[in-house]
Backbone of each chain as ProteinMPNN parsed JSONL, in Angstrom:
{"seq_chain_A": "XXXXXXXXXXXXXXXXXXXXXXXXXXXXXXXXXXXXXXXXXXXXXXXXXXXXXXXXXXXXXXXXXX", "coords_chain_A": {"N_chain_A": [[-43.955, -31.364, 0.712], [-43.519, -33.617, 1.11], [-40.239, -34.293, 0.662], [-37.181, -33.943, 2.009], [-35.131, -32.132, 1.236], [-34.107, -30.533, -1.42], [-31.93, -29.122, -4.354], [-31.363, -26.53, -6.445], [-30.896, -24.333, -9.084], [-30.574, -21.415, -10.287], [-30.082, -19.257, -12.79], [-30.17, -16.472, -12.376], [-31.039, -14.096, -10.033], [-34.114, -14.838, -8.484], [-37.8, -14.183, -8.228], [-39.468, -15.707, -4.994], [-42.147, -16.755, -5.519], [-42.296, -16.982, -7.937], [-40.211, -18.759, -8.453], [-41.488, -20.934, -7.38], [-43.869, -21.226, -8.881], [-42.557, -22.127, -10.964], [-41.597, -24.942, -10.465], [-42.275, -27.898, -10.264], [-42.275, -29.63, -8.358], [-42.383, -27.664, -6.059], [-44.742, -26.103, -6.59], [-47.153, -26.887, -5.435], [-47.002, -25.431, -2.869], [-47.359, -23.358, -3.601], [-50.521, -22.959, -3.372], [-51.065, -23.163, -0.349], [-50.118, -21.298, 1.387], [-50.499, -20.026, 3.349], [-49.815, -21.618, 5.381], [-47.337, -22.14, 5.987], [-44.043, -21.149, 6.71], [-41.58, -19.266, 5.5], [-38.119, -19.046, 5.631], [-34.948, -17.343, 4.542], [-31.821, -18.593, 3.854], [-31.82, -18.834, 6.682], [-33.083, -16.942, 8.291], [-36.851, -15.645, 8.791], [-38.705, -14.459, 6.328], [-41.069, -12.08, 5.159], [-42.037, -11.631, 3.036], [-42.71, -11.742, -0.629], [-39.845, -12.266, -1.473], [-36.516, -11.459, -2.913], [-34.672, -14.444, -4.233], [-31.576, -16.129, -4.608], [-28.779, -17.433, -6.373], [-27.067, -19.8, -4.616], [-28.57, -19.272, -2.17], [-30.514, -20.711, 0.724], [-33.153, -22.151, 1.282], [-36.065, -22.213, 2.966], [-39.151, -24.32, 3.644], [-41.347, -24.008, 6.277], [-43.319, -25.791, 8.143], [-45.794, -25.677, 11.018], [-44.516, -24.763, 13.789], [-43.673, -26.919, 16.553], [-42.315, -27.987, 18.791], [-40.852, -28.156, 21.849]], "CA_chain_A": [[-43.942, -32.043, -0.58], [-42.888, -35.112, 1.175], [-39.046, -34.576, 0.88], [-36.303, -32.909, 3.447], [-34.64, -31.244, 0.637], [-33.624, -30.437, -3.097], [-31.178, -28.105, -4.913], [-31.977, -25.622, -7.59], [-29.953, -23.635, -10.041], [-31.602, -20.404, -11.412], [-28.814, -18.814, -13.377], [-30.274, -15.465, -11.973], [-32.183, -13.907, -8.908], [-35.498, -15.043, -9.112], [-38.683, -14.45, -7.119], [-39.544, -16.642, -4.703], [-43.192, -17.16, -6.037], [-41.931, -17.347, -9.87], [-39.177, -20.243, -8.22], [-42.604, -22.036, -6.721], [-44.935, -21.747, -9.709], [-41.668, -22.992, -12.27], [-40.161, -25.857, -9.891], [-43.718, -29.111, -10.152], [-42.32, -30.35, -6.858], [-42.847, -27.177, -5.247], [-45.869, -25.787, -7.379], [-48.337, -26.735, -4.486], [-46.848, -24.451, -1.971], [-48.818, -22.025, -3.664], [-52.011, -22.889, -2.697], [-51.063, -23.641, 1.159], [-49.442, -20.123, 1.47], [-50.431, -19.9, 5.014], [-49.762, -23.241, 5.996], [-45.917, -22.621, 6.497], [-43.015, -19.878, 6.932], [-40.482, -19.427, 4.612], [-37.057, -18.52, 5.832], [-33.932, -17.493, 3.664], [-30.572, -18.159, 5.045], [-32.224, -18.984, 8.421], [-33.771, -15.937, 8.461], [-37.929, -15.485, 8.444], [-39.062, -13.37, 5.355], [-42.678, -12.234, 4.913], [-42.507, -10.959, 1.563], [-42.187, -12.426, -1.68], [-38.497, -11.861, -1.848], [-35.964, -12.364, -4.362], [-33.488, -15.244, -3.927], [-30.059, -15.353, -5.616], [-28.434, -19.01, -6.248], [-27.104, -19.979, -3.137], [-29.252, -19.077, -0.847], [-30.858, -21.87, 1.691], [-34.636, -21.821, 1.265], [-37.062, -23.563, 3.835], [-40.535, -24.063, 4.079], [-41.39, -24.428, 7.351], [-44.886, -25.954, 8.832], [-45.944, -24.892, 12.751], [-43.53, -25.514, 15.126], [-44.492, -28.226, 17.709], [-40.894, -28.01, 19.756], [-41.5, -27.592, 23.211]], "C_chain_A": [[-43.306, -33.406, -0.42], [-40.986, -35.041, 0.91], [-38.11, -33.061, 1.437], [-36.229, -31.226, 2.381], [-34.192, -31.029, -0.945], [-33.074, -28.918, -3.662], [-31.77, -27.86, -6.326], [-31.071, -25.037, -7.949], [-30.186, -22.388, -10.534], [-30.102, -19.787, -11.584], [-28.959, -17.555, -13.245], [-31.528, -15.351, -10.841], [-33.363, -14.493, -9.538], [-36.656, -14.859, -7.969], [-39.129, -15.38, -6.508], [-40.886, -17.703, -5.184], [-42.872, -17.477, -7.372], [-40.906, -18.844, -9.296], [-40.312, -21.263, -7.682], [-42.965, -22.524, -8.05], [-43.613, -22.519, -10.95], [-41.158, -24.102, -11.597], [-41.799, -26.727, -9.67], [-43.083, -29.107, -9.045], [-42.799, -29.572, -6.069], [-44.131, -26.227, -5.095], [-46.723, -25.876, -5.845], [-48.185, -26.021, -3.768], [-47.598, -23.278, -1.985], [-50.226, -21.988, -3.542], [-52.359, -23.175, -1.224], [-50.209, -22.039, 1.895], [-49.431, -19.316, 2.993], [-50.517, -21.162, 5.937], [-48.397, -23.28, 6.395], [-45.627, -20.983, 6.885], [-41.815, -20.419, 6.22], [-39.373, -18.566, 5.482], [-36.26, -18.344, 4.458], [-32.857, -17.338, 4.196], [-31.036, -18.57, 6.258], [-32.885, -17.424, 8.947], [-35.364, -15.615, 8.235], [-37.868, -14.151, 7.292], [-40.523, -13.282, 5.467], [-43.238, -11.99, 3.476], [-42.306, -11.652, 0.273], [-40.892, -11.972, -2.02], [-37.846, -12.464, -2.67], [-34.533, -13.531, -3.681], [-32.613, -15.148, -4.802], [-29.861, -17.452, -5.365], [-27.084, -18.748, -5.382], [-27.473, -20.131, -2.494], [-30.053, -20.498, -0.801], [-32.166, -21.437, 1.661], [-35.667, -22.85, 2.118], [-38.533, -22.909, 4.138], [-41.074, -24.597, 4.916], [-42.764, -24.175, 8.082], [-44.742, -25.805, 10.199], [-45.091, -25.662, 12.943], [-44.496, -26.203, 16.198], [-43.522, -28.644, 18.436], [-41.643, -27.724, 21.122], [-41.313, -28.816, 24.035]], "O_chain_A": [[-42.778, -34.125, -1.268], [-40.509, -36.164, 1.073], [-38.258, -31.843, 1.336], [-36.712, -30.097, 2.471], [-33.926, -32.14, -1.403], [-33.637, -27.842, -3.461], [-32.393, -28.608, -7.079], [-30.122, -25.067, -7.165], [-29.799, -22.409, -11.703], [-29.198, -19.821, -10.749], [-28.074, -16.947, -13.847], [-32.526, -16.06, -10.709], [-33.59, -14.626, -10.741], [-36.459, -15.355, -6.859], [-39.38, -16.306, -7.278], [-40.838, -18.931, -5.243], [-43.402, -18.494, -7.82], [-41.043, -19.91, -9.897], [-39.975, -22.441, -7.568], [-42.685, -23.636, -8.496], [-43.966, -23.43, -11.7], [-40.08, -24.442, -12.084], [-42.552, -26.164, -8.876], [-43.521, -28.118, -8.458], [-43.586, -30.029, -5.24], [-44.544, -25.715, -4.055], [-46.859, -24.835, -5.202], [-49.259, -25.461, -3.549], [-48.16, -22.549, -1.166], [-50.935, -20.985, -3.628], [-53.503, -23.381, -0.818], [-49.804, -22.068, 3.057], [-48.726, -18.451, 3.512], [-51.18, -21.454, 6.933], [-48.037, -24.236, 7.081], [-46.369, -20.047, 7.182], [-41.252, -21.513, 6.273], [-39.713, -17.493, 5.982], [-36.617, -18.92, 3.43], [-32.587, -16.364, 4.898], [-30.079, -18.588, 7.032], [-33.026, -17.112, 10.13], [-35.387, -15.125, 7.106], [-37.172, -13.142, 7.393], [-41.19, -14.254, 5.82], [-44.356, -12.095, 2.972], [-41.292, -12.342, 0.382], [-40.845, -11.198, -2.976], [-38.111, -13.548, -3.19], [-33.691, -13.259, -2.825], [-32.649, -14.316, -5.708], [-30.418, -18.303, -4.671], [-26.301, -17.801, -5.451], [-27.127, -21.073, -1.78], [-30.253, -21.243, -1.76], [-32.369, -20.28, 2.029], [-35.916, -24.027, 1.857], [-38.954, -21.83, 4.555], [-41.457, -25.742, 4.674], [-43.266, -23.124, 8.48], [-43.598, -25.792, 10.654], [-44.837, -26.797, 12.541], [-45.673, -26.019, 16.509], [-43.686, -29.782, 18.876], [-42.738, -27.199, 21.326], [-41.685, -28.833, 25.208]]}, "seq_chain_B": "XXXXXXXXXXXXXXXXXXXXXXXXXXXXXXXXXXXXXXXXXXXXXXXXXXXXXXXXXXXXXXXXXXXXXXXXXXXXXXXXXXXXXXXXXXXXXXXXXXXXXXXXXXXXXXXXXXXXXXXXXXXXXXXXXXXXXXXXXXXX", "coords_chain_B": {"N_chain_B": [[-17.673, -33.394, 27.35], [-18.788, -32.913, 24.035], [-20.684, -31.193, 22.312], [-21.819, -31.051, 18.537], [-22.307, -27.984, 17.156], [-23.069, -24.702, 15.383], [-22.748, -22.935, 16.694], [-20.871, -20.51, 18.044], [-17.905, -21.215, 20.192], [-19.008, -19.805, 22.842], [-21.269, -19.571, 23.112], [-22.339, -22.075, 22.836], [-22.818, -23.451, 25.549], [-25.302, -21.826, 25.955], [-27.277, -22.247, 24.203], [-28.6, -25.606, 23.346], [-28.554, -28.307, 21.404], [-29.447, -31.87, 21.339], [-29.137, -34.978, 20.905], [-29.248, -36.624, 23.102], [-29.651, -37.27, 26.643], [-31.222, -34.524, 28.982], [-29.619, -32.31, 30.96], [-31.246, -30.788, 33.501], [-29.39, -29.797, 35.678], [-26.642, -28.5, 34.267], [-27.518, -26.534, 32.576], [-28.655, -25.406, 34.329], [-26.336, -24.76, 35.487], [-25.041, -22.834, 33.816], [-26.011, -20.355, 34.415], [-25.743, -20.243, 36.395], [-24.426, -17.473, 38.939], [-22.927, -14.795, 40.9], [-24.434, -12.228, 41.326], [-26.506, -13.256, 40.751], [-29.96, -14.004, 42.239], [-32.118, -15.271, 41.827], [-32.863, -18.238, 40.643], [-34.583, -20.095, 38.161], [-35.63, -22.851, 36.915], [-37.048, -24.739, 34.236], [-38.201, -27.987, 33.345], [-39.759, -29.234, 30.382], [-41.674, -32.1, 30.28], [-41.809, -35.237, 28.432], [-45.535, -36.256, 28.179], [-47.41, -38.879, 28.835], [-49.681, -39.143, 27.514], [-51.44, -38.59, 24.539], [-53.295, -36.77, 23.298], [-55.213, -38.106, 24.391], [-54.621, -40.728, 23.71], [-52.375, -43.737, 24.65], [-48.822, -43.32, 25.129], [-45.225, -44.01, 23.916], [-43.041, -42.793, 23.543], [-41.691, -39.812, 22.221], [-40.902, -38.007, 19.264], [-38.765, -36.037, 17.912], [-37.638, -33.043, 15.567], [-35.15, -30.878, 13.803], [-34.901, -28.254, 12.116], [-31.925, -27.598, 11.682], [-30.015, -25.286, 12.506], [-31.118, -23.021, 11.666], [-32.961, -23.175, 13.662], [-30.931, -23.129, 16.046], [-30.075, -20.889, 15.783], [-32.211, -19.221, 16.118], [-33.003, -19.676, 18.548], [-30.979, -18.948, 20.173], [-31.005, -15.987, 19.667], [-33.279, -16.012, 21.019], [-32.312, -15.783, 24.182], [-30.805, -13.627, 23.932], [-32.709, -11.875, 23.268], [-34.082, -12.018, 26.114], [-31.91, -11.455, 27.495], [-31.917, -8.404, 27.674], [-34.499, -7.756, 28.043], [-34.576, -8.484, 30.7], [-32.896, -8.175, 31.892], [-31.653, -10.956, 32.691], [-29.808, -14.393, 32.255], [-29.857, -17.098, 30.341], [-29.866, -20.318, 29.445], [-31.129, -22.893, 26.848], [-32.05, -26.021, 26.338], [-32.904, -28.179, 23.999], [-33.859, -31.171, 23.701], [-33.5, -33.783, 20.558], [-34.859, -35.781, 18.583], [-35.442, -39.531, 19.698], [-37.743, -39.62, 22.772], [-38.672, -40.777, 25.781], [-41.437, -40.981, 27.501], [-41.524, -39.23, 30.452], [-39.404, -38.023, 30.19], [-37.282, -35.651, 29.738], [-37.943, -32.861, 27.197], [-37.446, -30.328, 27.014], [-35.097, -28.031, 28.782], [-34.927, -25.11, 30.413], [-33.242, -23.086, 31.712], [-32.928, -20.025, 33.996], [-31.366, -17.187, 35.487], [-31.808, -14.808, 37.668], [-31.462, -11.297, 38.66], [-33.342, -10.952, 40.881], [-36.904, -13.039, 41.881], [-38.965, -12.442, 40.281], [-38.132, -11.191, 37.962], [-36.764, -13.49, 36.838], [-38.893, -15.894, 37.137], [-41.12, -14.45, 34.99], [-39.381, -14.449, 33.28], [-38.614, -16.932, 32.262], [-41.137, -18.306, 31.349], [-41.494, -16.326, 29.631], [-39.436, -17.162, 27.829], [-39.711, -19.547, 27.353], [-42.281, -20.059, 26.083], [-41.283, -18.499, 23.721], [-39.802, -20.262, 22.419], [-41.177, -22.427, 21.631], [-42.694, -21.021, 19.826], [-41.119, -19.464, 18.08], [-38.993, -21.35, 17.034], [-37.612, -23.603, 14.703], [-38.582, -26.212, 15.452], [-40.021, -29.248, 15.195], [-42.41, -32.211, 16.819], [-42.074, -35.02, 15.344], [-43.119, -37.348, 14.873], [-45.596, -39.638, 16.913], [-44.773, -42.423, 19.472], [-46.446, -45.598, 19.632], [-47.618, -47.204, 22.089], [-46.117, -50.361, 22.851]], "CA_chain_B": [[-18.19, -33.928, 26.353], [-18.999, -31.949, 23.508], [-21.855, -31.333, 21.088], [-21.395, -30.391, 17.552], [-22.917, -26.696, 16.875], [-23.417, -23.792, 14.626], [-22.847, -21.624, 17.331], [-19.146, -19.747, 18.198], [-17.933, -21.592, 21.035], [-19.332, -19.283, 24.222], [-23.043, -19.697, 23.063], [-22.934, -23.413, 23.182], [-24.123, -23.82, 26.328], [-26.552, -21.273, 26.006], [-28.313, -23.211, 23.399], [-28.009, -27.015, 22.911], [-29.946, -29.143, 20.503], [-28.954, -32.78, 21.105], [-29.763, -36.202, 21.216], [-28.577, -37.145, 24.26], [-30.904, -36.799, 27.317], [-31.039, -33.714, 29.136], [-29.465, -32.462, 32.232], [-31.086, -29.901, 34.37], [-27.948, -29.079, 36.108], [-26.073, -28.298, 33.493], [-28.105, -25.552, 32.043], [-28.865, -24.344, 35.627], [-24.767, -24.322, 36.232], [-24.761, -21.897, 33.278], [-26.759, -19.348, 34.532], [-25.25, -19.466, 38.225], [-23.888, -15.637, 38.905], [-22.895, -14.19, 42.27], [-25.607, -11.247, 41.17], [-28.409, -13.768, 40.527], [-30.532, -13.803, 43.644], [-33.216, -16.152, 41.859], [-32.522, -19.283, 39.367], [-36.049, -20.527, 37.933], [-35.372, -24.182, 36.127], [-38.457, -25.166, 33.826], [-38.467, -29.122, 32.202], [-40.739, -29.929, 29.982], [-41.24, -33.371, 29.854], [-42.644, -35.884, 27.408], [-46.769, -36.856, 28.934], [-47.935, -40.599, 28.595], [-51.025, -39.324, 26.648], [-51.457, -37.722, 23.477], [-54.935, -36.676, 22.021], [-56.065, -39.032, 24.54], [-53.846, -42.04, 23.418], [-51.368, -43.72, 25.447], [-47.638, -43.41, 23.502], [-44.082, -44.662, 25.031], [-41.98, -41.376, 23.007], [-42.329, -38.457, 21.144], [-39.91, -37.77, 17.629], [-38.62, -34.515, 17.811], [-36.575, -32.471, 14.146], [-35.271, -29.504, 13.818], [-34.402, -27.315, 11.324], [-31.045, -27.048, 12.846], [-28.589, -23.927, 11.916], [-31.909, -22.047, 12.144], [-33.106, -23.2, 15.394], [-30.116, -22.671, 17.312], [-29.706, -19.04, 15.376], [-33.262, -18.199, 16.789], [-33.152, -19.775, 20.229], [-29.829, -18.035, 20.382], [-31.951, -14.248, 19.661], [-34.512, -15.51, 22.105], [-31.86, -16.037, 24.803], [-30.54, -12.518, 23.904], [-33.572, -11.003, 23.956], [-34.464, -12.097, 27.305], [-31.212, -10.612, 28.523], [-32.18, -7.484, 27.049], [-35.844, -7.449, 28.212], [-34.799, -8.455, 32.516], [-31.469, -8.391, 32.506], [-31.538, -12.192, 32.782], [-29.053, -15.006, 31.596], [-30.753, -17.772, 30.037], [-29.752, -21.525, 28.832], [-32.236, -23.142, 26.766], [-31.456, -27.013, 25.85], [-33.942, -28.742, 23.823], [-33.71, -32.998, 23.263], [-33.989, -34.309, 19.41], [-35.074, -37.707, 18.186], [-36.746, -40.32, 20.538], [-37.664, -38.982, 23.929], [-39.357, -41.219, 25.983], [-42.222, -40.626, 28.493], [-41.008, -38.726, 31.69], [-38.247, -37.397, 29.878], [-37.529, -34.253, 29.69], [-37.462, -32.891, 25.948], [-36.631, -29.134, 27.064], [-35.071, -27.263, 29.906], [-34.694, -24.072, 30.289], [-33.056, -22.146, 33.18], [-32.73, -18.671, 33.766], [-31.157, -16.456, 36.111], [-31.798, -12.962, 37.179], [-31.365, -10.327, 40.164], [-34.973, -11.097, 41.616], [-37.544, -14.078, 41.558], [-40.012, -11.889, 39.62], [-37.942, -11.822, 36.82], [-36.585, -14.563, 36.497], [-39.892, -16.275, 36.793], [-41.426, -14.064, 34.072], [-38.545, -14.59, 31.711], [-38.364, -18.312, 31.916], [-42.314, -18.13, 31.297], [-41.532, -15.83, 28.241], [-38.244, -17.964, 27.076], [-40.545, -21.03, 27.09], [-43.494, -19.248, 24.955], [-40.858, -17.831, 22.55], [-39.278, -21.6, 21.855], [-42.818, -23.327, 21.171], [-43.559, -20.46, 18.599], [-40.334, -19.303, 16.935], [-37.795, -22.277, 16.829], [-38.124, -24.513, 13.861], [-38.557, -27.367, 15.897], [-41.237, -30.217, 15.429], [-42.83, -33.337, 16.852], [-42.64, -35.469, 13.902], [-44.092, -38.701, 15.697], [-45.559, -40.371, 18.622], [-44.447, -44.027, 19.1], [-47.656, -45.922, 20.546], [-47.229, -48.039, 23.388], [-46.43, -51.759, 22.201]], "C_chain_B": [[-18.492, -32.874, 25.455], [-19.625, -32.003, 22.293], [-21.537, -30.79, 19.831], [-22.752, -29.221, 17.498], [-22.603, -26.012, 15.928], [-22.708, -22.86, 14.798], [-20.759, -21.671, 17.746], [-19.438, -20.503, 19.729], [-18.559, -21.47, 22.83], [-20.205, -19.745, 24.534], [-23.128, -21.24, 22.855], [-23.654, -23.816, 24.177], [-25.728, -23.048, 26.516], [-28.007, -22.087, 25.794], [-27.323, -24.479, 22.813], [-28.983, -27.97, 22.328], [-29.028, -30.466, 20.088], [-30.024, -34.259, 21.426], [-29.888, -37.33, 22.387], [-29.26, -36.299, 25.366], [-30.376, -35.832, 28.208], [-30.392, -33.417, 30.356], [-29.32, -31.306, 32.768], [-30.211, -28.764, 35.011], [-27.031, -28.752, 35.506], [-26.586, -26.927, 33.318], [-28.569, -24.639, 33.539], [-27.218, -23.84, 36.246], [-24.678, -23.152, 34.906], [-25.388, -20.586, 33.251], [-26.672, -18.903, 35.44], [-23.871, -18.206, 37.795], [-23.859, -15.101, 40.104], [-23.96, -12.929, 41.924], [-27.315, -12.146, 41.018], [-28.828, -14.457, 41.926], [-31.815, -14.928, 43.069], [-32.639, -17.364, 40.693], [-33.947, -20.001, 39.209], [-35.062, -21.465, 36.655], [-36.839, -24.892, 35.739], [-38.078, -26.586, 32.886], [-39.981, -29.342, 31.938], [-40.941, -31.03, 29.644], [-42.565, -33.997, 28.972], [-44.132, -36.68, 28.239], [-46.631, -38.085, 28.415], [-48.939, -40.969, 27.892], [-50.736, -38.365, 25.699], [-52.854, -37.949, 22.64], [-55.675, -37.665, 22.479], [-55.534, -40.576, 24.334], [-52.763, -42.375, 24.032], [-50.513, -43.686, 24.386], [-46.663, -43.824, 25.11], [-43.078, -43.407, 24.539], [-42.989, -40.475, 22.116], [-40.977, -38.578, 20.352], [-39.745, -36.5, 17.83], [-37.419, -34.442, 16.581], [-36.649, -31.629, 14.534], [-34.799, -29.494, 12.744], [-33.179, -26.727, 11.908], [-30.139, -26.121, 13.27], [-29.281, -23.245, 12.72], [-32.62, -22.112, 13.629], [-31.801, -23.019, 16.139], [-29.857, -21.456, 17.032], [-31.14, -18.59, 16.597], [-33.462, -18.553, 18.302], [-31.961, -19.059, 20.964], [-30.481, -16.381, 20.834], [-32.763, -14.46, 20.87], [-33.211, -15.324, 23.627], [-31.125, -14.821, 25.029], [-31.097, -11.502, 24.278], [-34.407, -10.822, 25.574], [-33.497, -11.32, 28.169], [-31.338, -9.285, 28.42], [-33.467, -6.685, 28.102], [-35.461, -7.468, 30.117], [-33.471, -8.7, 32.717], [-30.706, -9.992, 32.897], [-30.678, -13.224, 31.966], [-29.574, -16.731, 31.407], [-29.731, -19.249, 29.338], [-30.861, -22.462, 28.358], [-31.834, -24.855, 25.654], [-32.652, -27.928, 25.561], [-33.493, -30.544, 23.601], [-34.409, -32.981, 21.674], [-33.747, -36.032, 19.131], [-35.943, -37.927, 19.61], [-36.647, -39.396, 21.994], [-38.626, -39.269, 24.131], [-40.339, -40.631, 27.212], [-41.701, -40.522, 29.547], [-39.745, -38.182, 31.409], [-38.209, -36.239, 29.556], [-36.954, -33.748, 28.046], [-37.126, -31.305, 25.93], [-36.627, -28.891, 28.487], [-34.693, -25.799, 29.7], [-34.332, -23.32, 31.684], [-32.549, -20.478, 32.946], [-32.148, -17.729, 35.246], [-30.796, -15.477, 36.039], [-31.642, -12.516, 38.588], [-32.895, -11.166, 41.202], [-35.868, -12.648, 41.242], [-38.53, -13.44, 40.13], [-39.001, -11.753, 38.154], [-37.064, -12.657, 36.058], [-37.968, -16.061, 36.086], [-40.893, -15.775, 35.328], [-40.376, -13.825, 32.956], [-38.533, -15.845, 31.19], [-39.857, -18.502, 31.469], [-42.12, -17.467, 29.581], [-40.711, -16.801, 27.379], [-39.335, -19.703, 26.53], [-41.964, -21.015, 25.514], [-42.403, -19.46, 23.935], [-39.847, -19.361, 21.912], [-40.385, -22.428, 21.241], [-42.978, -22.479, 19.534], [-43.041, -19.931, 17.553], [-39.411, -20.398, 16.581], [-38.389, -23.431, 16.094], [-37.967, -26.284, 14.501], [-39.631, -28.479, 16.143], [-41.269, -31.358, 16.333], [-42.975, -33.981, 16.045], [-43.446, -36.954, 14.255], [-44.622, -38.955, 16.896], [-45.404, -41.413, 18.212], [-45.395, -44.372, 20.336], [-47.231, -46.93, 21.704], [-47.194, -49.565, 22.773], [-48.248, -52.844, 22.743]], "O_chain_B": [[-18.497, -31.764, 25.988], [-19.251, -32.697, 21.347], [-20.801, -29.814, 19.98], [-23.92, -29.522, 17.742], [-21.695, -26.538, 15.285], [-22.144, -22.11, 14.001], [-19.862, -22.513, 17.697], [-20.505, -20.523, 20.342], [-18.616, -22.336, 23.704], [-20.43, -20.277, 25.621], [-24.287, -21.612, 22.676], [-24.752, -24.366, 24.091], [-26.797, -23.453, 26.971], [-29.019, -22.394, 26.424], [-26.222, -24.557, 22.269], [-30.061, -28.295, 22.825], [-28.233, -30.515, 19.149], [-31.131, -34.438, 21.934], [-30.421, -38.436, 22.474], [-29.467, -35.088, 25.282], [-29.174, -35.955, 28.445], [-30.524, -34.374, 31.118], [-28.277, -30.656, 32.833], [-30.222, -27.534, 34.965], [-26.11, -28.588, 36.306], [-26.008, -26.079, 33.997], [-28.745, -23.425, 33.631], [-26.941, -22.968, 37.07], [-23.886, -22.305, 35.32], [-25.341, -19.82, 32.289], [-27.07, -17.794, 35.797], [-22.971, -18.088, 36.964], [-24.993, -14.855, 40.515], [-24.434, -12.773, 43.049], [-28.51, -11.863, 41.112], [-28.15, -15.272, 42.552], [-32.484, -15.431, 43.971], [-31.838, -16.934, 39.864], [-34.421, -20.49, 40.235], [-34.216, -21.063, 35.856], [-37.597, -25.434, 36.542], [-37.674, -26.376, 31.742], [-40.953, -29.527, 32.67], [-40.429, -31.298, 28.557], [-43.717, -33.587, 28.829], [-43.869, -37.678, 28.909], [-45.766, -38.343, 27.578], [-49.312, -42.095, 27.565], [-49.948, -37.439, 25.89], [-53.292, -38.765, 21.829], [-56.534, -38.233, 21.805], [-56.138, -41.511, 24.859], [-51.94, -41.464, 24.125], [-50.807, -43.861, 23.203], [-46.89, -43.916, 26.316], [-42.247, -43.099, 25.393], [-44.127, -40.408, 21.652], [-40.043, -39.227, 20.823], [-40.759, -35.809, 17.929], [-36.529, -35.282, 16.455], [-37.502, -31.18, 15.3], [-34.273, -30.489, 12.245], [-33.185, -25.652, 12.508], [-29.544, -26.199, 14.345], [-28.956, -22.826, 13.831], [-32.733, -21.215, 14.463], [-32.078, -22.563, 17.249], [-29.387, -20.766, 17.936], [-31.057, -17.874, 17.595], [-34.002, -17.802, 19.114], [-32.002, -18.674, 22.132], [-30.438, -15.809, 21.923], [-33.014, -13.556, 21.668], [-33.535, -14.273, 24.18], [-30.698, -14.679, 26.174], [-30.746, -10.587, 25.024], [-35.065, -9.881, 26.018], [-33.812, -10.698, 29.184], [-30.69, -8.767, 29.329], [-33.454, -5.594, 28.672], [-35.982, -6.605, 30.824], [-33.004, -9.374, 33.635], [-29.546, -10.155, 33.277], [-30.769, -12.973, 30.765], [-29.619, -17.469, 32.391], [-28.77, -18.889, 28.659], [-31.596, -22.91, 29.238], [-31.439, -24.799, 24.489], [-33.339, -28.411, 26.462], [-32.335, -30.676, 23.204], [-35.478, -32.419, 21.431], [-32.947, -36.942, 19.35], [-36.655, -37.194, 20.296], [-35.708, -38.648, 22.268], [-39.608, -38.83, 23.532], [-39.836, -39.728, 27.88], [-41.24, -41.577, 29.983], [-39.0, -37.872, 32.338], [-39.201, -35.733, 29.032], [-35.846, -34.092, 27.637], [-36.556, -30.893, 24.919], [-37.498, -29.214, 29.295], [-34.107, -25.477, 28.666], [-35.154, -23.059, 32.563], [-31.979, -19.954, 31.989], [-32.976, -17.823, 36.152], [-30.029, -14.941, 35.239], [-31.691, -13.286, 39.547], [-32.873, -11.893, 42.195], [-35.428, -13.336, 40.32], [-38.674, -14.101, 39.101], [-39.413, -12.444, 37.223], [-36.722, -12.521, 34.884], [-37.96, -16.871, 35.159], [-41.369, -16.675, 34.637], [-40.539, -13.136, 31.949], [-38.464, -16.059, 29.98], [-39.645, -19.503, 30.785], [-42.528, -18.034, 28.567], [-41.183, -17.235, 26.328], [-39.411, -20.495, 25.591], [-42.272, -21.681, 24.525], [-42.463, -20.487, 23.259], [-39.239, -19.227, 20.85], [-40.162, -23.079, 20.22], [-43.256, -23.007, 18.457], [-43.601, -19.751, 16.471], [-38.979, -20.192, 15.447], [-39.321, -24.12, 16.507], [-37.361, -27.234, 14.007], [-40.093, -28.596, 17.278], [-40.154, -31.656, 16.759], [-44.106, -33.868, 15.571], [-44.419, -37.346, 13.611], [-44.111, -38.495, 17.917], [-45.651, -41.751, 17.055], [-45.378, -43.895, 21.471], [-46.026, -47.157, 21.81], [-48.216, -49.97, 22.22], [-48.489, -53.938, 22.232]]}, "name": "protein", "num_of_chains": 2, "seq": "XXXXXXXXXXXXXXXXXXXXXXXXXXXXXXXXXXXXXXXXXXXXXXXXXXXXXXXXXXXXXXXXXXXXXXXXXXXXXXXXXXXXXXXXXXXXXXXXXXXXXXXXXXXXXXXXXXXXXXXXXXXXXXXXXXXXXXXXXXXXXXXXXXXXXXXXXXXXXXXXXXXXXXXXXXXXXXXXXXXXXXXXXXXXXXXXXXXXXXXXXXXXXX"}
């Protein structure tokens, strides 16, 4: 979405797909849904899991390290 | 000298994600072991072509907590899988042609696996570690 990073607030857990489709900046993610990997915490998830405020959320396109 | 990390002081050299160019011997002195009978040292360095185009660097980011958490696991799991002790030090930012933007050394009892761990350790950095190419810089 063109930028590193941005903080969020949800004043309760929330799914990670309900935190896509309510947050415009990150709205498109949902139609590229196999275009990245979401971690939480630094951790890969595969599932639509729930986040909590705090948690570190990254959407992360192929690796190309090497 | 000393890099800032993530990681609890032991596992620094294991894994090192810096900007500052790489050095072989380093990562091969952390893997020497009066039991290791083979040491396999793999750089990968930056080519002169890309897609066919000459370039003078490559741009390398990471995602950086999480890349040194998971090059950490791979470096675990290798000791796991051959008994092998692994250092795996990638270069970020510019990194010019003939430079080396990862090394990886490994030592184990035998050549055989040490060769087939540094072979796996190399795979498992390309495909789990949030680490990109974000540019090439073209040749002036």
């Amino acid at each position: 979405m063109g930028r590193r990073e941005m903080a969020l607030a949800p004043t309760e857990p929330v799914r990670l797909s309900d935190l896509l489709s309510g947050t415009p900046e990150l709205s498109p993610l949902l139609r590229h849904r196999g275009a990245y990997k979401v971690a939480v915490n630094h951790s890969f998830v595969e599932t639509d899991t729930e986040v909590h405020h705090g948690d570190e959320v990254a959407f992360l396109p192929p690796f190309s390290g090497g | 000298m000393k890099w800032p990390s993530s990681l609890p002081s032991a596992a620094a050299e294991a894994v090192l994600l810096t900007e500052e160019a790489l050095d072989a011997s380093r990562a091969a002195a952390f893997v020497e072991d009066a039991e290791h009978g083979a040491v396999v040292v793999f750089e990968g360095r930056v080519r002169g072509t890309e897609k066919g185009a000459p370039i003078a660097a490559i741009f390398y980011d990471a995602y950086r907590g999480m890349a040194e958490k998971e090059l950490l696991a791979v470096v675990r799991e290798a000791d796991e899988k051959w008994r092998a002790r692994a250092a795996v030090h990638h270069r970020l930012g510019r990194v010019a042609v003939n430079e080396a933007s990862l090394v990886v050394a490994v030592g184990a009892g035998h050549r055989a696996e040490a060769f087939e761990a540094c072979r796996w350790i190399v795979d498992a950095v390309k495909s789990r570690a949030p680490l990109w190419k974000i540019s090439f810089e073209a040749l002036p």
